[in-house]
C-alpha positions in Angstrom: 117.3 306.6 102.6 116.0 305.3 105.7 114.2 307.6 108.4 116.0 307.7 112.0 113.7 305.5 113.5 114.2 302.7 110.9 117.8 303.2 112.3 117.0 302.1 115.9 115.7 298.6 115.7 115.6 297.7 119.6 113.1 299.0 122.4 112.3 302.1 123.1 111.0 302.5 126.9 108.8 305.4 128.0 110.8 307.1 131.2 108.1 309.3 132.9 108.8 312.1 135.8 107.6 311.4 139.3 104.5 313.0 138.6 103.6 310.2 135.9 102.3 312.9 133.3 102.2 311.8 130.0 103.6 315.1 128.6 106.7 314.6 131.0 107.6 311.3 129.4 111.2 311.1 127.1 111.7 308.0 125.1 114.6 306.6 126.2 117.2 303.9 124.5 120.0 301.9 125.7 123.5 303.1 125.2 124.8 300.0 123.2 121.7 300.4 121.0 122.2 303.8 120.2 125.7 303.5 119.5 125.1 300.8 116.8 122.1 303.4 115.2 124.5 306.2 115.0 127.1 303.9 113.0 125.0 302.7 110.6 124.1 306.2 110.4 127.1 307.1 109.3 128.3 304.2 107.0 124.9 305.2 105.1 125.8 308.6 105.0 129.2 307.7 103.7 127.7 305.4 101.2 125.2 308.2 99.9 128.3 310.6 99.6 130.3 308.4 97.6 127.1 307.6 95.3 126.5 311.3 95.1 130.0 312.1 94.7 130.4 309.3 91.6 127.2 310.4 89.9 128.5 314.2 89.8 131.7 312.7 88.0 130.2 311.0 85.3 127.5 313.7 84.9 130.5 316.4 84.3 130.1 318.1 80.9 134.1 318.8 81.3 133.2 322.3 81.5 136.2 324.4 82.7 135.2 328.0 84.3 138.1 330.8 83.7 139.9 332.0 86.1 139.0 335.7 87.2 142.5 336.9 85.8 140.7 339.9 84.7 140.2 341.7 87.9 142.8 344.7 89.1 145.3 344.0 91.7 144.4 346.5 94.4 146.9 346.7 97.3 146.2 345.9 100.6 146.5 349.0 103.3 146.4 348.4 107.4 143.5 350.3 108.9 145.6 351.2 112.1 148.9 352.7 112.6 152.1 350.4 113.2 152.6 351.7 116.5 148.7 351.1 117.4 148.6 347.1 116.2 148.5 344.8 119.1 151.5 342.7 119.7 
């Protein structure tokens, strides 16, 4: 898997405050670029999920869980009075 960085292959410019302090600096990337990062972003992620997704299918044992058939039905009561529910 690639890092977010490796995702943004185009400049990166430094935008400092008026006071010119280094701490007050934001990287800063153009919109087009970032755009492009975030798609291939995505497709990778899709790609990783379909991998993932096809490697949990063929690792199935076929194990089938019961269903929980054995637990009582218990009815459901309303914890207000019909005349005091909102319409």
């Amino acid at each position: 898997m690639k890092t977010p960085a490796e995702y943004l292959a185009c400049p990166v410019f430094e935008l400092t405050y008026p006071t010119g302090e280094v701490a007050e600096s934001v990287p800063v990337v153009a919109y087009d670029d970032a755009v492009r990062a975030v798609e291939a972003a995505l497709a990778d992620a899709e790609k990783y999920k379909y991998l993932l997704m096809r490697a949990l299918r063929r690792s199935g044992t076929g194990q089938q869980y019961p269903a929980l058939s054995g637990m009582p039905e218990t009815p459901v009561l309303p914890l207000y009075p019909p005349n005091e529910l909102a319409a």
